[in-house]
N, C-alpha and C positions, 0 to 999 in steps of 0.2 A: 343243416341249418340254412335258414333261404337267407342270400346276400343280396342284402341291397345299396346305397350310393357307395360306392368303392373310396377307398383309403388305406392307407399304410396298417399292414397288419405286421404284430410282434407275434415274436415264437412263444410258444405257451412256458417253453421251460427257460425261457430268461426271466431269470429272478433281479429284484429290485425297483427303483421306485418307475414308477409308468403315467401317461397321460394319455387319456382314452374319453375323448368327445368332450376334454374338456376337466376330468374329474381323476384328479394325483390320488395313488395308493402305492401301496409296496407289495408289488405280486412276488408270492410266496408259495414253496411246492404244497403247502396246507391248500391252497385256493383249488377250485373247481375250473377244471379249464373243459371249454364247450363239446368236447368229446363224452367228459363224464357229465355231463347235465346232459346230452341228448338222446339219454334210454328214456329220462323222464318226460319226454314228446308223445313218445308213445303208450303211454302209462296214465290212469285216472281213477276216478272216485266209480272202484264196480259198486258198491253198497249202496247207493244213492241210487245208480244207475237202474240196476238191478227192482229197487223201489220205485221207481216211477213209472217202468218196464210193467208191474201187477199195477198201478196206481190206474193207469191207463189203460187195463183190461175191465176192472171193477167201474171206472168213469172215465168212459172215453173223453179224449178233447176233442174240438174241433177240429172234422178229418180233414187232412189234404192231399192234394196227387198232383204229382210231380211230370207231367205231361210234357215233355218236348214234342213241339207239332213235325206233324214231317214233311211239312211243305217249304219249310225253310224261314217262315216268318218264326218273331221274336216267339221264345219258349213263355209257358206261364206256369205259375201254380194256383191249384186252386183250392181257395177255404170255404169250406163249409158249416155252416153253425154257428156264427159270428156273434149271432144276435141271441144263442143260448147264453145261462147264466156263467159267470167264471168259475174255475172249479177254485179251490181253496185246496191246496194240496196239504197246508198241514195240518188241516183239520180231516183231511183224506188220511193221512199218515196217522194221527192219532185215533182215527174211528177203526181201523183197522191191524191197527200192531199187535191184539192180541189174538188176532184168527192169522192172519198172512204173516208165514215164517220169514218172508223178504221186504216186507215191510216192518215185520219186526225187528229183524237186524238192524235198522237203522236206528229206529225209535231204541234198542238196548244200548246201543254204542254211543247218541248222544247222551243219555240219559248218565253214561258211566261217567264219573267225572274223576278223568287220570289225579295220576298219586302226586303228581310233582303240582297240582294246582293250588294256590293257599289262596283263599277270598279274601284277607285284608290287604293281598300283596294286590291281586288285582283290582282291588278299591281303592289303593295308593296310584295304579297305572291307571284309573280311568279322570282321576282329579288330575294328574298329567296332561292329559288332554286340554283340561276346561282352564288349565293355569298358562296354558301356552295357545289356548285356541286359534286367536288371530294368524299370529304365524303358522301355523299347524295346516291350515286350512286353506293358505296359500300353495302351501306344499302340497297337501293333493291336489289342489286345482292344477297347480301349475308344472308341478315336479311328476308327481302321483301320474295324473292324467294324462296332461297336454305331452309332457316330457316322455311319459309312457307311449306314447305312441309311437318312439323310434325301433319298436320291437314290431319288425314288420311282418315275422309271421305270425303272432298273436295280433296285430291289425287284419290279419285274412279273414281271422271269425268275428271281428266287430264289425269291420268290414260287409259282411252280411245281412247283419240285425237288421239295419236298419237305426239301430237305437244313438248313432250319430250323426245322423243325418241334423241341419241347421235347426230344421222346426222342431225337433224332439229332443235335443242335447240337453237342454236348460231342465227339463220333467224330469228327465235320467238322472240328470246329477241331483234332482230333489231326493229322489226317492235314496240314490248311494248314501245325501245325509243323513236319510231319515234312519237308515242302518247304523250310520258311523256315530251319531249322537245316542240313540238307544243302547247301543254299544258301552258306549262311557257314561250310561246316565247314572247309574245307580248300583251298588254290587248285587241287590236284586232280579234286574234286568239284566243281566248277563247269568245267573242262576237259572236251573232249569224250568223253564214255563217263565219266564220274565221276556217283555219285551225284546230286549235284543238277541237272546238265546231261540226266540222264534225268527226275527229276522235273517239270522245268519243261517238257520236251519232252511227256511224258506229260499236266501239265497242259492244254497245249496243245489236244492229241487229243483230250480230253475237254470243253473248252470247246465244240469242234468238235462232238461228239456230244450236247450238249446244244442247242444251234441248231439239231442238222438235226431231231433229235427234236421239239422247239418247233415249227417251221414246218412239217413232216408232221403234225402234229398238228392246224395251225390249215389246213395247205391241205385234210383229210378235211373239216373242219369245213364248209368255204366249198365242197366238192361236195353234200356230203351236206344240210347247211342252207343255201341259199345266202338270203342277207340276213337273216340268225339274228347275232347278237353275236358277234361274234369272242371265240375262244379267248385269241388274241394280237393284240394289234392294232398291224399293222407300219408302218401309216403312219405312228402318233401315237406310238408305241415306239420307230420304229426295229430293225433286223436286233438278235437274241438275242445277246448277247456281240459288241459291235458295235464297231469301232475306239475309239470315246468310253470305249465302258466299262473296256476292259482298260487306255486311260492311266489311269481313274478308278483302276484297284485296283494300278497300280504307283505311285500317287501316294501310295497311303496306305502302304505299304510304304516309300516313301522320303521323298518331301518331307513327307506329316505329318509323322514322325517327328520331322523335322529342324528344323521349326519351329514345329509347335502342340504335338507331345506333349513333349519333350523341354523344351522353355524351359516349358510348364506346372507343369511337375517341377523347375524349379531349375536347369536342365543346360541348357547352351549348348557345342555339339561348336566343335570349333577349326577355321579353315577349312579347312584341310587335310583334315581327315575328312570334310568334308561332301563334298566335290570327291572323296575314294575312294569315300564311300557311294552318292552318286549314280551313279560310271561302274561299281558293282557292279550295281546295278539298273538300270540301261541295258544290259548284259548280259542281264541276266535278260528284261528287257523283250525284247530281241531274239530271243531264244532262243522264248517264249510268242508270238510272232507278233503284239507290240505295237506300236504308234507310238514310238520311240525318241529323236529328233534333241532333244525338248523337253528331254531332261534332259543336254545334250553340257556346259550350262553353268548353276551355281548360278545366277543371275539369272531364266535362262528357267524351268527348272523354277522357281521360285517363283513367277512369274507365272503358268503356269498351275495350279499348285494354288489360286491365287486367283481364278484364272478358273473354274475347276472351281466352287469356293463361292458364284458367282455365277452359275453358268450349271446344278447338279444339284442342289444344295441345296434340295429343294422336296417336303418329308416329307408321307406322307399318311397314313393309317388303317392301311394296310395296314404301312407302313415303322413302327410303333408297334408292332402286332402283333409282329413280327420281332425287333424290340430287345427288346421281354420277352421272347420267347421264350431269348433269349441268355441273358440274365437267370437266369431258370429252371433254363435247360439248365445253368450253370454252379456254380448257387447251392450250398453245402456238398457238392459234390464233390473231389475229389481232384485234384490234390496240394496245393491249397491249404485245402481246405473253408473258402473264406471264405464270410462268411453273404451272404443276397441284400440287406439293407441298407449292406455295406460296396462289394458290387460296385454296388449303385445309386448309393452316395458317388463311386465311382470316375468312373462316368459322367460327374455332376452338376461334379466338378474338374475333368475333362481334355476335359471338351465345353462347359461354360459350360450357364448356366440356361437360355438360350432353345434351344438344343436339346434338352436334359432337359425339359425341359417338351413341347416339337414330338412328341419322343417318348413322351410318357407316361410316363415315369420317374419313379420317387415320390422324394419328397424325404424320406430316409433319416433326420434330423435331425443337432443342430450335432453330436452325439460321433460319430458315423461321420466327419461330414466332416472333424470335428479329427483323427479317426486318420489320412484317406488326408493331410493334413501332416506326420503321422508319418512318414508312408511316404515321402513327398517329400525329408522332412531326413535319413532313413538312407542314400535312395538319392543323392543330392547328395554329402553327405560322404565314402560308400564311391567311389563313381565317380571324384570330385574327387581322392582321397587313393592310388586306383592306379592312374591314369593320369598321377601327378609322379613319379613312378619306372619307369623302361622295367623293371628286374627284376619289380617286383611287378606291372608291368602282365603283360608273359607270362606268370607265374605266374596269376595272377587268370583269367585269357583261358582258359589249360590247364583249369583249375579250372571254372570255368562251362559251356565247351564239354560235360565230361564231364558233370555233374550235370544238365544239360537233358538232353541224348541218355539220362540213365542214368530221369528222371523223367518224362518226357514221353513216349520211346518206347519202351525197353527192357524198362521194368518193368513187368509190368501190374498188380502187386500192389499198387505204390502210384498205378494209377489212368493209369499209361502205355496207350502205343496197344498194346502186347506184339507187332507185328508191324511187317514192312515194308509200305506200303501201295504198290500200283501204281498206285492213282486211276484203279480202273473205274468206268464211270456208274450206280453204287450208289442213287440217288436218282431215279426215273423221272420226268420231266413226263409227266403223263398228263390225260386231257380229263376226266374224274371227279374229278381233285382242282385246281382253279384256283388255289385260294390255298391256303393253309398254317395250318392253325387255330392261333388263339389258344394260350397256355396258361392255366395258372390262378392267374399273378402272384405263385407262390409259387415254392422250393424242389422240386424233385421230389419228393426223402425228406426232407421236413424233422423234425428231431429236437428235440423238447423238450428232453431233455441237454443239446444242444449247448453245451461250453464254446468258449472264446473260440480262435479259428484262432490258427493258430502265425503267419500273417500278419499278422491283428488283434494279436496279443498283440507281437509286434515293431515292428510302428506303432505302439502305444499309449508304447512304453518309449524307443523314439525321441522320441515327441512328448514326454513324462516328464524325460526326459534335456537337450533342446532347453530346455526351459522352466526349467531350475533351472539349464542353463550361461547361458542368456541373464539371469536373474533376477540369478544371483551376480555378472553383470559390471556390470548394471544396480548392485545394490548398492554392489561397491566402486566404480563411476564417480562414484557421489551421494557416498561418503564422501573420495573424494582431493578432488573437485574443492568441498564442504563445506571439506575442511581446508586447501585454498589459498585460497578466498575469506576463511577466518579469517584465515591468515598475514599477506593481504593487508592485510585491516580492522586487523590489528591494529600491522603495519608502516606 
């Protein structure tokens, strides 16, 4: 496993309760300790692979070559066909599954739909979502992602893309919603041929295309230089999008959720939800060509999300670099324009100091952080208050559904994607760019104007509002329990 900023490390076989970056659990010989997770480095999705392997003989993509010069100037790579049309791989995958036995493979095994999957369970896990959205959402932004990033050697292959870089982070994270709400939209869309059952398949393709890119990349490397530093280094890395990694990022889609970001926020799901959200994303899991069986049962999945925190948790320079850049990318844009001191507050609450800190995350001070308690107590109260009535909860549900899809992808005037994305490999790894530069710790477009975000300004009136009903009850508690002490004393 690669180590990165040093700290006190505990023995795998001391059992009981532990504190690790921040996050209290009871490690137990049932948990996964980073020995047994690390065959899973080297381990990934051959079926997909295998598929886009014929995909890309029948329609080549745009070729590249991997050229280190040998005069000593900067290496390049270079693309060709830029300006041909995009392929569409799974309409590739679909015009061809019943001639091509390895493209069929894929196309039969999504199609299978395992025994343990019930569609009204996972129609009860995607209203999950739409009833706990706000908070939900914070948690992948902030837990999911930014937070994701102390796994520093799955930062080696984002690190690459490109796809975190300042000017493209904000388009990436459109497109991730446009999965994650297609995902919960409907039980339709998550059935086969429904929008999100393409999405997550399409993901898949593309994880796939990002690996073989990766490792054609580093094999020119090791002809052409041989005992020159590796591009990628697969012994110490592990295979690009490697079994490990894809439990890592269905973990933060579901089990954070359900137990770091959520209870950060005041909200505690009922067990019932948690047991639909989980067999939603075990779905999903299966569909993206993931390791699945961990999450059959609430128990396991939460053991390994705390295996995970003990066995990836290990943030370096570079996984720093990335979470500013989030940062950045996000800071007084649309639809929220919240400023980059309330999304750095965000951080600093829903990850704990020692990883705000691991990552360089500036400490925003105390009135940002009192506002994201703002934001905690609106979102606790609204959650709490339409989910005790089943009418206002489907109203509520109807209600979110549309104003996401109508904000995030529809519109692009208020800052949506304005399109449907197919999740082509938009983001090259190329041997010229190994890491992902910096940004510059600020805003994009940052505006002197700037008044206060319709999101800031709602946390603040929440926290406003929290503080003068708790004050008042404060008050009359002093004065009843004043005028029975008298009664008393005087009786």
């Amino acid at each position: 496993m690669i180590h990165g900023m040093g700290r006190k490390e505990i023995p795998d076989d001391e059992y009981g309760w532990r504190n690790h970056w921040g996050f209290k659990f009871d490690w137990t010989s049932e948990h996964l300790r980073p020995e047994d997770l690390e065959p899973l480095i080297h381990t990934y999705d051959v079926v997909a692979t295998e598929c886009l392997g014929r995909l890309d003989e029948i329609s080549p993509p745009p070729s590249f070559t991997a050229t280190p010069k040998q005069d000593g100037t900067k290496a390049t790579t270079k693309l060709d066909g830029e300006k041909h049309k995009r392929r569409d791989l799974y309409e590739l995958l679909r015009e061809h599954a019943a001639t091509e036995p390895k493209v069929g493979r894929l196309w039969d095994e999504i199609h299978t739909v395992p025994e343990w999957v019930d569609w009204e369970q996972l129609e009860r896990g995607q209203k999950v979502f739409f009833r706990y959205a706000g908070p939900i959402l914070m948690t992948l932004t902030f837990v999911g992602l930014l937070g994701g990033m102390t796994n520093g050697r799955a930062v080696e292959t984002l690190d690459r893309t490109g796809g975190f870089g300042v000017d493209a982070v904000r388009r990436r994270l459109l497109q991730t919603m446009q999965h994650v709400l297609d995902v919960h939209r409907d039980v339709a869309s998550i059935r086969p041929g429904g929008a999100g059952f393409e999405d997550s398949v399409r993901v898949r393709l593309l994880h796939a295309a990002v690996r073989r890119r990766i490792l054609a990349i580093q094999a020119a490397v090791t002809v052409s230089h041989p005992g020159s530093s590796p591009y990628y280094d697969v012994r110490a890395l592990g295979i690009p999008i490697s079994d490990l990694d894809c439990v890592g990022t269905i973990n933060e889609f579901a089990c954070q959720v359900v137990w770091i970001g959520l209870p950060r926020q005041g909200i505690v799901m009922r067990p019932g939800e948690v047991e639909d959200y989980l067999a939603l994303w075990r779905y999903v899991a299966y569909l993206v060509g993931a390791p699945h069986d961990w999450l059959a049962m609430p128990d396991t999945a939460r053991r390994m999300m705390e295996s995970l925190i003990v066995s990836e948790m290990r943030p370096t320079s570079r996984s720093a670099a990335l979470a500013n850049n989030i940062l950045d990318g996000l800071a007084s844009q649309p639809p929220a324009y919240a400023s980059r001191e309330f999304l750095c507050a965000e951080a600093w609450w829903l990850n704990g100091p020692e990883v705000a800190r691991a990552l360089e995350v500036g400490w925003p001070g105390w009135y940002y952080y009192a506002l994201v308690l703002g934001q905690c107590v609106f979102f606790a109260v609204t959650c709490y208050v339409n989910r005790s009535a089943a009418w206002l909860d489907e109203r509520n549900i109807k209600l979110v559904r549309h104003i996401l899809y109508q904000v995030f992808i529809r519109d692009k005037s208020k800052g949506g994607l304005g399109y449907t994305s197919k999740f082509p490999l938009k983001y090259h790894p190329s041997f010229d760019r190994p890491a992902t530069q910096r940004g510059p710790g600020s805003a994009i477009a940052p505006d002197a104007k700037r008044k206060i975000s319709r999101t800031e300004r709602m946390a603040l009136v929440s926290l406003l509002l929290a503080t003068a009903i708790m004050g008042t009850v404060l008050w009359v508690s002093v004065r009843v329990v004043a005028r029975l002490v008298g009664v008393w004393a005087v009786g």
